[in-house]
N, C-alpha and C positions, 0 to 999 in steps of 0.2 A: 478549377483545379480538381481532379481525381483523386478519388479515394484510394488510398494506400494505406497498407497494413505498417506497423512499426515493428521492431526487432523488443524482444521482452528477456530479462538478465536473470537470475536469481542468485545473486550474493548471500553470503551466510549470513543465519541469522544471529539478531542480536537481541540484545535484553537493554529495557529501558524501564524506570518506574517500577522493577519487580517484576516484569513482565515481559515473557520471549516474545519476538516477533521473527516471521518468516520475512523474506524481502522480495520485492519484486521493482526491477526499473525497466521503464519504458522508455524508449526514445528512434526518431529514426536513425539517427548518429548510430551506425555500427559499432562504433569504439564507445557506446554507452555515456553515461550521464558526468560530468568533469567533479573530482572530489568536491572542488569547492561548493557547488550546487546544493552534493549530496550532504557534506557537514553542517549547510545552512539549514537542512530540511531536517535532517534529525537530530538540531541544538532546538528547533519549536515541537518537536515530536511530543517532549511532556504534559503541553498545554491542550491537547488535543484525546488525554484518555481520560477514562471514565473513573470513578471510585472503584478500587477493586472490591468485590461481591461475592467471594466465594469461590467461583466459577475458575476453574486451571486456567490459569494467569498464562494465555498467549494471546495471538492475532498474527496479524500480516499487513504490510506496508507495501502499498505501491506508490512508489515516486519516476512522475512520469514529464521528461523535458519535454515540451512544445517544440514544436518549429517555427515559432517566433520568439520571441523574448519569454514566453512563460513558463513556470514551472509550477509542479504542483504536486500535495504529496496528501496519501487518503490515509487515512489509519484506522484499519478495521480491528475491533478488540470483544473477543466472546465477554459476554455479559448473562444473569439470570441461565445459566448452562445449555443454551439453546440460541441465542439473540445475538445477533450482530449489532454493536453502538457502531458510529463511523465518527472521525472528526477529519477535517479537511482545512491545507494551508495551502496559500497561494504566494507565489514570487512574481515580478518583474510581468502580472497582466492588468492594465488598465481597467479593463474591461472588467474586471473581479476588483477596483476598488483598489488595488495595488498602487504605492505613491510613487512609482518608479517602474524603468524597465530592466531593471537588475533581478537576476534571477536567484541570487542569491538571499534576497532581502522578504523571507515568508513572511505573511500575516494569516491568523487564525481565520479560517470562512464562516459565517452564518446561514451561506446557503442553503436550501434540504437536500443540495446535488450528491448524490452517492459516487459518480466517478462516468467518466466518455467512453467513445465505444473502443479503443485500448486499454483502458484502463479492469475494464469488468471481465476480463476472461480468466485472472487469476479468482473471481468472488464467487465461482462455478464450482473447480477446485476445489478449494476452501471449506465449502460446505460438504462436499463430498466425506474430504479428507477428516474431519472434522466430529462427522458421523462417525466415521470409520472408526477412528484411533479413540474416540474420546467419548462419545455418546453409547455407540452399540455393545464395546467390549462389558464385563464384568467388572473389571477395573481399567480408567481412562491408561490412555500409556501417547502422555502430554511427549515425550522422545519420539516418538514413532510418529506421530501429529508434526511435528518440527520437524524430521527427514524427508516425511512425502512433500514435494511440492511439485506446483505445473513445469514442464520440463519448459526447458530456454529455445528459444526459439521467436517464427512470427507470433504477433497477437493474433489473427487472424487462421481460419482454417484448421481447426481442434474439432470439431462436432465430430 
């Protein structure tokens, strides 16, 4: 099978744990990822963040449907005002340990995976955006951090 680029969403973002998150779904399905999938993924969303630390309470989510039964969802969360934690759940893949091939059915991962080669083009961004709005100003402007995001489109083909 040939490698093929998937299609990448950005839904608005939300707030979970006191904390905004920006969104991002992947999937090759043009019509994106089915509710159900996405309300199973972010009902395990809160087992997956960090202590908050200080640090302006946002991140960014990517949840990304496989082309087979798996899905999976990354959640990256600024920590220490410089630092990326990550936590990572998995749905309906064997192969990750998952008791089922229902996608809707997350478990927290232990792995040290950070995310596949669709998945990592929004963590590019992110860091960008990040500096930008949060790090380089005089005062952070956490709003303006939360409107930039990678435009919708392929994962692929951004350089």
């Amino acid at each position: 099978m040939a490698f093929e680029e998937k299609f990448l969403r950005t839904p608005p973002p939300i707030e979970v744990g006191g904390r905004r998150f920006k969104r991002y779904h992947v999937s090759a399905d043009p019509a994106g990822i089915a509710p159900e999938v996405e309300r199973a993924a972010y009902a395990v969303l809160p087992e997956l963040l960090p202590e908050p630390d200080g640090t302006p309470s946002a991140g960014f989510l990517v949840l990304h449907r496989g082309g087979d039964t798996g899905a999976y969802l990354n959640a990256y969360t600024w920590v220490w005002d410089n630092v990326l934690h990550f936590g990572g759940a998995a749905a309906g893949q064997p192969a990750l340990d998952c008791p089922d091939l229902d996608p809707t059915h997350f478990r927290v991962q232990t792995r040290p995976w950070i995310g596949c080669v669709w998945e990592l083009p929004p963590v590019t961004h992110e860091r960008e955006a990040w500096v930008r709005h949060v790090l380089s100003p005089a005062r952070p402007d956490l709003d303006a951090y939360l409107a930039d995001s990678l435009a919708e489109g392929s994962t692929g083909g951004r350089a």
